[in-house]
Each structure stands twice: as C-alpha cells, then as structure tokens.
C-alpha positions as CSV (number, residue, x, y, z in Angstrom):
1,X,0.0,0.0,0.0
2,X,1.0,3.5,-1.1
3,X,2.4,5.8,1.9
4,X,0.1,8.2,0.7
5,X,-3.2,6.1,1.2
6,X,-2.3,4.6,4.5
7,X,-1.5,8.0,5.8
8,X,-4.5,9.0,4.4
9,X,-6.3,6.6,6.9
10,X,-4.1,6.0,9.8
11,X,-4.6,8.8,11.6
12,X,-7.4,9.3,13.9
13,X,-6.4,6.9,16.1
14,X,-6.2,9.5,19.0
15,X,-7.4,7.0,21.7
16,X,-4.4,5.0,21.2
17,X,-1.4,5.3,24.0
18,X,1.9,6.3,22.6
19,X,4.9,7.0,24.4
20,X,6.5,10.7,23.3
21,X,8.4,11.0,20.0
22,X,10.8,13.7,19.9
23,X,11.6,15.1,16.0
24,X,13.8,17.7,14.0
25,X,13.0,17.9,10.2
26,X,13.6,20.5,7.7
27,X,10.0,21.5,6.5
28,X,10.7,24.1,3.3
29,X,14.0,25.4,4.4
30,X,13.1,26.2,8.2
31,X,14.1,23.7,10.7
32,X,11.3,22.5,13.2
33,X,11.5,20.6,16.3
34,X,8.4,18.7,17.5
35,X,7.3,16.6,20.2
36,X,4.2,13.9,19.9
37,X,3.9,10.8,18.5
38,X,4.9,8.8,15.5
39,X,1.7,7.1,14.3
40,X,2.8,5.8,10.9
41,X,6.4,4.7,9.9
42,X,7.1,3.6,6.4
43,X,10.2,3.4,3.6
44,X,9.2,6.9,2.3
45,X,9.0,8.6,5.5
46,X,6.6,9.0,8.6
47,X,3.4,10.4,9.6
48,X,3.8,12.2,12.9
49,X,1.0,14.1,15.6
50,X,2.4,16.9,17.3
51,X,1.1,17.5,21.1
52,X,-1.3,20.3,19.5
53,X,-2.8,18.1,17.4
54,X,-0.9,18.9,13.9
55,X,-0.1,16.5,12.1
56,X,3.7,16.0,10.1
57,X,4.2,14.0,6.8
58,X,8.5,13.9,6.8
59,X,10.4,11.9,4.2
60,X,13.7,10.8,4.9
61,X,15.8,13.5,3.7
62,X,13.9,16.3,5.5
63,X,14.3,14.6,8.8
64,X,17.2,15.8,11.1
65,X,16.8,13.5,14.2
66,X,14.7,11.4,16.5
67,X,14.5,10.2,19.9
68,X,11.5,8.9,22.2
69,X,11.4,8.4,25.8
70,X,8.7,6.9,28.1
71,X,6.6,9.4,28.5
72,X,2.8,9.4,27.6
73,X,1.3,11.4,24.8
74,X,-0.4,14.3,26.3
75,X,-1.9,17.5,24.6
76,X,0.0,20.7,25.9
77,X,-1.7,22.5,28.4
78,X,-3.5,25.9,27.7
79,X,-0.3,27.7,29.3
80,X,2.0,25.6,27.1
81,X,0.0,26.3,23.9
82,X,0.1,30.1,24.2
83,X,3.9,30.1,24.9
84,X,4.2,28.2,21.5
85,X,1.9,30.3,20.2
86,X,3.0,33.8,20.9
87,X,6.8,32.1,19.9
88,X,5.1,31.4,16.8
89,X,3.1,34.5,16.1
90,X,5.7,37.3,17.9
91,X,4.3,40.7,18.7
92,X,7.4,41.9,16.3
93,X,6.0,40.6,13.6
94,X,2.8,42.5,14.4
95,X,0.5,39.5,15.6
96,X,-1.2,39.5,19.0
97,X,-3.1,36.4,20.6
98,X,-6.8,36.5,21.9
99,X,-8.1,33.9,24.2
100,X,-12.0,33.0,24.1
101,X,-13.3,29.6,26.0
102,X,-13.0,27.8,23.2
103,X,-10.3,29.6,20.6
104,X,-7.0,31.1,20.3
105,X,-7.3,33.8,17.7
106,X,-4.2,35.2,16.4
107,X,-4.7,38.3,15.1
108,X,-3.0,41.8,13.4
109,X,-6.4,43.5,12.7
110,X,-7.7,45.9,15.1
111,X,-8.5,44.4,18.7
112,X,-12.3,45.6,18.3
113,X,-12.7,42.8,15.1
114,X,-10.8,40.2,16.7
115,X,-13.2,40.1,19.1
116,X,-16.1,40.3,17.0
117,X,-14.3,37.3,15.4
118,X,-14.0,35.6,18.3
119,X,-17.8,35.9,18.9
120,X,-18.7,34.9,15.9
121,X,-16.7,31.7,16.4
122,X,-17.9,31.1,20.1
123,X,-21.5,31.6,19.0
124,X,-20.6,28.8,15.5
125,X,-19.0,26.4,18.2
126,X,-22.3,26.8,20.9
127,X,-24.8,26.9,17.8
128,X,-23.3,23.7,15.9
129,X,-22.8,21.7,19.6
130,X,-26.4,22.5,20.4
131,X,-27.7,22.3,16.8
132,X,-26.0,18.4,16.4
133,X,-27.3,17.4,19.9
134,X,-30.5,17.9,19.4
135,X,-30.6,15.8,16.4
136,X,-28.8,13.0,18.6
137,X,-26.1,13.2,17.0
138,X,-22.8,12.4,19.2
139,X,-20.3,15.2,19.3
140,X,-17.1,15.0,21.9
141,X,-14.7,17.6,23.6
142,X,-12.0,19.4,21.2
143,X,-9.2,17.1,22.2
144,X,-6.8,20.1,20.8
145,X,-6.6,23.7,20.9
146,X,-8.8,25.3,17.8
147,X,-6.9,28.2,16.4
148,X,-7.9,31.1,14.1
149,X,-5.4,33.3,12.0
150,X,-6.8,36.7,11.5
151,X,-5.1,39.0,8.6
152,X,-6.0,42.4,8.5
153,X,-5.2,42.4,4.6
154,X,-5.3,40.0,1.9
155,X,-1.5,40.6,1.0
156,X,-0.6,38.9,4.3
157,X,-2.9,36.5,3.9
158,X,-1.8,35.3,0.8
159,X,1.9,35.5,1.9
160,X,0.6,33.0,4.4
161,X,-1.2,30.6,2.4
162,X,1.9,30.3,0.4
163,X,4.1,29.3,3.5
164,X,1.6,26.8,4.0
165,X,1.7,25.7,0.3
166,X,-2.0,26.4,-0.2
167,X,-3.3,27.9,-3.3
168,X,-5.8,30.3,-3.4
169,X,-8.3,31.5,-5.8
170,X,-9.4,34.8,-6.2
171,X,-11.8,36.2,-4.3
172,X,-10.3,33.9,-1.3
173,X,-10.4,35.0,2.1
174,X,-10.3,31.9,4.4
175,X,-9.0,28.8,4.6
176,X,-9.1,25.3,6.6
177,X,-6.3,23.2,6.5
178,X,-6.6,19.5,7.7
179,X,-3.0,19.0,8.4
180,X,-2.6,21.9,10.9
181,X,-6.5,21.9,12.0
182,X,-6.2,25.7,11.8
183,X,-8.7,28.3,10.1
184,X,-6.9,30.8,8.3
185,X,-8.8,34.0,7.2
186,X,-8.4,37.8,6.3
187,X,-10.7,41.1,6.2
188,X,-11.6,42.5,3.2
189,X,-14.0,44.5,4.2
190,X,-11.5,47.5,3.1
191,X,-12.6,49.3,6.1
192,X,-9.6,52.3,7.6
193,X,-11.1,50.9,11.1
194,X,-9.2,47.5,10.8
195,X,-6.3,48.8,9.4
196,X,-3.4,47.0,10.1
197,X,-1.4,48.9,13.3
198,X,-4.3,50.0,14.5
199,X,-4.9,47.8,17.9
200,X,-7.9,50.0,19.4
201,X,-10.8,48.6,20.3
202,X,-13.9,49.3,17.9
203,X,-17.1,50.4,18.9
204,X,-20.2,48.3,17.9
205,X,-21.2,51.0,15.6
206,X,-17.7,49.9,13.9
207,X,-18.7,46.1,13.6
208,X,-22.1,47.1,12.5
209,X,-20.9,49.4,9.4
210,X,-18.5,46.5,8.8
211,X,-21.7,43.7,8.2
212,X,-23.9,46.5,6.5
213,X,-20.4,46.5,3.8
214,X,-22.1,44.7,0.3
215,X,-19.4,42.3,0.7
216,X,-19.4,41.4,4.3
217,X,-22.3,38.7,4.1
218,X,-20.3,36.7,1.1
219,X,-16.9,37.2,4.0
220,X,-19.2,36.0,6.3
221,X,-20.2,33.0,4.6
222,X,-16.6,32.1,3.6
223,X,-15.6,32.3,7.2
224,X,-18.4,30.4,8.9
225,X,-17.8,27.6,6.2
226,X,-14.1,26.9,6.9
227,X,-14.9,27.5,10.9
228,X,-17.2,25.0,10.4
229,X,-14.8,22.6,9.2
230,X,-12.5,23.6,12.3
231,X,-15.4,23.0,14.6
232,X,-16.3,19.7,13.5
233,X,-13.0,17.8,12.6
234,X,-12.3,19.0,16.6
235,X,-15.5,17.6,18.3
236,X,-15.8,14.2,16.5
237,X,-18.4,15.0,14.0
238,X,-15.1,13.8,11.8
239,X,-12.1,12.3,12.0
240,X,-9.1,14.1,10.0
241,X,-7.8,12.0,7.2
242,X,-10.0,9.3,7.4
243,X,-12.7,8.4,4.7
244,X,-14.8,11.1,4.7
245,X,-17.2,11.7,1.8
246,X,-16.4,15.6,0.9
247,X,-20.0,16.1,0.1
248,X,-20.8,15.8,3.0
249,X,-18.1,18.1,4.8
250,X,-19.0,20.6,2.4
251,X,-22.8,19.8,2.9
252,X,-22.4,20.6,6.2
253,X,-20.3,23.6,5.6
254,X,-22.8,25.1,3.3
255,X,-25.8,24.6,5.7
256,X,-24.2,26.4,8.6
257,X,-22.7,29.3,6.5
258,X,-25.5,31.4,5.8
259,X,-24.9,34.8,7.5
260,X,-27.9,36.7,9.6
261,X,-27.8,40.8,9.0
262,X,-30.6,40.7,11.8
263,X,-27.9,39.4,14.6
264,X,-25.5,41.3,16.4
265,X,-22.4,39.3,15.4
266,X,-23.8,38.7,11.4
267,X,-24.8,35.2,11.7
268,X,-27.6,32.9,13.6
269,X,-27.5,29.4,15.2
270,X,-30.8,28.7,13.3
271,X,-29.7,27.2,10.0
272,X,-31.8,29.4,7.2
273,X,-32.2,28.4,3.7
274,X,-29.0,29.1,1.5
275,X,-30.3,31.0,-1.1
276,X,-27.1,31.7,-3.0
277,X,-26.5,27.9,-3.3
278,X,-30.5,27.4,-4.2
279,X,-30.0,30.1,-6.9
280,X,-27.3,28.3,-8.4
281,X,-28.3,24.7,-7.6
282,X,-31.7,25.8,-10.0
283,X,-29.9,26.6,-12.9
284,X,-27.9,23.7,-12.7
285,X,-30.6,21.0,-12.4
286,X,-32.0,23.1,-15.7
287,X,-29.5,21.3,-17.4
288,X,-30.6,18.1,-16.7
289,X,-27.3,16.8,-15.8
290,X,-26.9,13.0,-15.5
291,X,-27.2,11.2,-11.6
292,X,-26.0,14.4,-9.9
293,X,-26.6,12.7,-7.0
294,X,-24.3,9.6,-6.8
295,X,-22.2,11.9,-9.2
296,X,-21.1,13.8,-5.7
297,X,-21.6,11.1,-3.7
298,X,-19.1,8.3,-5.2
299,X,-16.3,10.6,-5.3
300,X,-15.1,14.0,-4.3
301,X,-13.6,15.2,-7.8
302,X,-16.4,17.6,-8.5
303,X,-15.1,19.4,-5.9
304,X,-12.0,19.9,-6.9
305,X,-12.9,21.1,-10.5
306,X,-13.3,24.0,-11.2
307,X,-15.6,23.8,-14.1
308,X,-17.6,21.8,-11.3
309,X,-17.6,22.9,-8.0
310,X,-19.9,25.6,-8.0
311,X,-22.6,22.9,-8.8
312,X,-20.8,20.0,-6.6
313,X,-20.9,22.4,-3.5
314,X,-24.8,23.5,-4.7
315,X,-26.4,20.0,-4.9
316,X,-24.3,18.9,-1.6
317,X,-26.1,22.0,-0.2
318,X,-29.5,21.0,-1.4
319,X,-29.3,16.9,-0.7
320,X,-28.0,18.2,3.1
321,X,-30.6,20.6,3.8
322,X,-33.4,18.3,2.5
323,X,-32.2,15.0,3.9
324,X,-31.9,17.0,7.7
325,X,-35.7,18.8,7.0
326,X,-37.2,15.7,5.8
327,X,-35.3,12.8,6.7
328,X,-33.2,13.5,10.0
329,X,-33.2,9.7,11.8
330,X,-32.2,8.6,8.6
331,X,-29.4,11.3,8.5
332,X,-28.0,10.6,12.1
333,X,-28.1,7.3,11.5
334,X,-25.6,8.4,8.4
335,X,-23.5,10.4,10.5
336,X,-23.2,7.6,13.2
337,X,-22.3,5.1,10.6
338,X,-18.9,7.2,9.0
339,X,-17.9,8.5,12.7
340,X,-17.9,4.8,13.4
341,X,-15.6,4.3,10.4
342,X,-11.7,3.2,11.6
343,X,-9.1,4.6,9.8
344,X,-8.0,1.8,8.3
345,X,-11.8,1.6,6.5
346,X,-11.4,1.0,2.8
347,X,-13.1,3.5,0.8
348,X,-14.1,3.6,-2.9
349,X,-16.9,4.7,-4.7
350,X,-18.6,1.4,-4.2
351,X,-18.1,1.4,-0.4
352,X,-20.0,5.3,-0.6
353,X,-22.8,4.4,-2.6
354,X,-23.6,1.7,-0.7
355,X,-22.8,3.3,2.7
356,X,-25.5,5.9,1.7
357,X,-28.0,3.1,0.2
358,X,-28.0,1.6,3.6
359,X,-29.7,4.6,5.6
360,X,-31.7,6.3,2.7
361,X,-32.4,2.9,0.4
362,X,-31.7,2.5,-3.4
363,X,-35.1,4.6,-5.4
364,X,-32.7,7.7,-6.5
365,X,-35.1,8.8,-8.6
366,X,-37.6,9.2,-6.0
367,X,-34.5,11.1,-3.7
368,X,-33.8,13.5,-6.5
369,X,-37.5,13.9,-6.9
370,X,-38.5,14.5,-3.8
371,X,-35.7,16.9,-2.6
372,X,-36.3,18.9,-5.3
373,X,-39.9,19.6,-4.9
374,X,-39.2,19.9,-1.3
375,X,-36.1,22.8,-2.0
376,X,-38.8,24.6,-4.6
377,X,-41.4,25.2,-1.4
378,X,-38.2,27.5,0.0
C-alpha cells in the first residue's frame, strides 16, 4: 500500500497510547523541532502528531533527528500552547493572541474585530454543539486547541497561504487546513477601522458598518464555512484523514454558512435556507445533468474542479438541507455510521454508494425527486 493512502487513513487513532516521540525535520527550508507521537512509519517517511494536534508528513531527507522516551502522549496544556503560540506568532511581527473559552485567535487586525471574530466563532462552536445534539447526534470535547489566524489584509494572507503551500483562488479569504487543524482568514471589508497597526478597540457601531459592507455577508459566509470545518473535525463530527465523503463536509459547511444581518455578530445558530447555493443549484438541475446525485456522492472530484464545483458544493447543499428537514433519523443514523468508520476503513466509490443506500435505500429517482420539490417550497 501507497504511503500516501495509508496516511491517508491511519490517523485518527487518537485513543491509542503512545509513548512521546521527539523530532527535528527540515520543513521548506526552516528547521522545526516537534514533540508527539509517530503514528505511521514507512520506507518513504513517517506520519507524525504533534502535542497540539498537527499532524507531520517527513520523508527521509527532511528529517534531522529522532528520539523517544517513556513518556505518555499528552496535549499541551493551555499555558503551554500560548507560549508556542505567541513564539510562533511574535508581537514583532505585528500578531497578538486573543483567548476565548474555546479559541486562540491570532490576530493583526484591530483588537475591536478580533473580538467580533472571536464571537462569531464562540456563538458557530455553541450553535453547531447545540444544533448536532439535538438531532442526537454524538459530538465530543475538542481534544486540541482550535486556532484562528486573523489577517487584516489579503497581501498577508496570501503570503501566508503560500508558506503553508495552499493555493488560493481569487476572491479567497479563508481557509481550513486539515493538516494543521487551523482556520486561516483575512478582512476584506477594506474598512480604515481594521487597518493593520491600529490595535484600538472598535465600537459596535464599527462592527455594524462592517456587516452592513455589500461584501461582508459573502466574508461572512466564507468564514463560517471553513470554521465550520475547524469546529467539527475538533469535536468528533469527523475524524481528520479518514474516509470522509467531501459532500458531506462541504454539505455541512454550506448549511451552517449562511450569515444573519438581523444578529449582532452577522450570523444565527438557526440554519436558514442558503439562497445563494439554491440560486445556483436551480440553474444547474436546468441542465438536466446526468445522476447528480451519486455523481457527488461516489467521489469527491467535483469538488476539486473548477468547471464543477460551483454545482458540486450547490447539490451537496440542497441533498444536506433536504435529507436534515425531511429525513433526520435517517441522516443521524448516516452520520453515526462514517464517525464509526476506523481509519484503516477502505473506501471507494462502491463502499460510498452503498454506505449511503443503507440509511436512505436505493429509489434515487424518487430522492432526487422529492428533494427537489421539497427545496422549490423555499
């Protein structure tokens, strides 16, 4: 087996008890020293979890040394994680760390839009833990530390993404990334109160002009979505690199995303129709296009075209929002059975089709049917 595919399913296995690993490596010309755990070992390198939960893919030339001792693996402590943080992210460099119950936001906007950041994830982590809960589904403690990069312009933002190796499109102004289970974002609202330098606090009449901005529903919207993904990779609702179906991580994404001019931080709990991904799913099902159901649900490729993902990320939209309406014991029931997945679970486009089959049965026509007269009602 590939290194790539078994590392691609080997992790997750957090409940496991490893001793503590102790790494240097070379990771794009800056030397790193880590300490966790070595939960894959093969001829083209290893896969290794740090104590904050990111995870390392090292081939043999980039690695420096190794040693282990007895130890147990144990996340670092909050005190430990801001030390590494704020090392990390140095005030010289113009970041500054803010501390919420359940986030570390690093930050070199204004102070004043940090925190509205910060609120907007606390209410996004509260909503979605209450939201999931009462559907019955089972969502656990963020074993790591959940951290949010704030840029205050899209010029450090993109110097970012590229020290990360991420590419982004245009238009781009946040990111999740699996590996480091960080959201990475920026403000493009363009407005002189979040200038970078400027560390005052802003008023609420600040924050409000910001979400009355024509843009700032669409930021919104981006942010929530890759939160999202931050949020539920940390509580259970997925398990990083193992098999999950990326219709339904961006399903999920999609549902929660839609922001709420009417609240005080831009965005509601209550999931509301997503009228942007309607429009578009409406003109797509226009074209009659062939099984664009399984078509998103056997593999994730549509997502990663671009001549497809527009529609991909629509019709994921549409099948989530009408299977948790109309059919929610049948969608727990879906949930429970890929959280239950190992990471050693084989996965294939069979395995998908018929993982689905099992909880919502095999009449596709009728599924297509039905969600679509149901999404027409909205």
């Amino acid at each position: 087996m590939l290194f790539g595919t078994f590392f691609g399913t080997i992790f997750g296995t957090i409940g496991f008890v490893f001793a503590l690993d102790y790494i240097e490596f070379s990771e794009r010309g800056k030397i790193r020293k880590e300490e966790g755990r070595i939960v894959l070992e093969a001829q083209d390198g290893l896969a290794f979890e740090a104590r904050d939960g990111q995870y390392f893919v090292v081939p043999p030339d980039w690695l420096l040394s190794r040693t282990s001792d007895e130890k147990l693996f144990r996340p670092y402590t909050q005190r430990e994680i801001v030390e590494r943080l704020k090392e990390e992210f140095p005030e010289s460099r113009g970041f500054y760390l803010l501390e919420t119950n359940h986030f570390f936001v690093i930050y070199t906007t204004s102070l004043g839009f940090a925190q509205w950041y910060g609120q907007l994830l606390e209410k996004l982590y509260t909503g979605y833990s209450s939201f999931w809960k009462e559907q019955g589904v089972a969502l656990s403690q963020p074993q790591f530390p959940m951290i949010a990069i704030v840029h205050s312009n899209p010029s450090g933002f993109l110097r970012y993404a590229q020290s990360e190796g991420f590419q982004l499109i245009r238009g781009q102004c946040a990111y999740y990334n699996k590996s480091s289970n960080r959201v990475v974002m920026c403000d493009l609202s363009g407005l002189e109160t979040f200038r970078e330098g400027d560390k005052d606090r802003a008023s609420s009449r600040d924050i409000q002009a910001f979400l009355n901005q024509p843009n700032a529903a669409n930021n919104i919207s981006a942010v929530i979505h890759e939160a999202v993904h931050l949020v539920g990779f940390s509580c259970g609702m997925h398990t990083r690199f193992a098999p999950n179906p990326l219709w339904l991580c961006e399903g999920l994404a999609v549902f929660h995303e839609v922001p709420d001019s009417g609240k005080r931080v831009g965005w509601s709990r209550t999931p509301k129709p997503n009228f942007r991904r309607l429009d578009t799913l409406k003109i797509y099902l226009q074209q009659n296009p062939a099984e664009p159901l399984k078509t998103i649900i056997r593999n994730d490729a549509p997502f990663n075209n671009a001549a497809t993902a527009a529609n991909s990320y629509a019709t994921a939209w549409g099948l989530t929002y009408y299977l948790i309406k109309r059919r929610p014991k049948e969608f727990t029931a879906y949930l429970e059975k890929l959280q239950n997945k190992t990471i050693l679970s084989e996965d294939s486009p069979e395995i998908r089709i018929q993982d689905f089959e099992e909880c919502f049965g095999n009449n596709w026509d009728k599924l297509l049917k039905d969600s679509i007269d149901y999404l027409k009602k909205l």
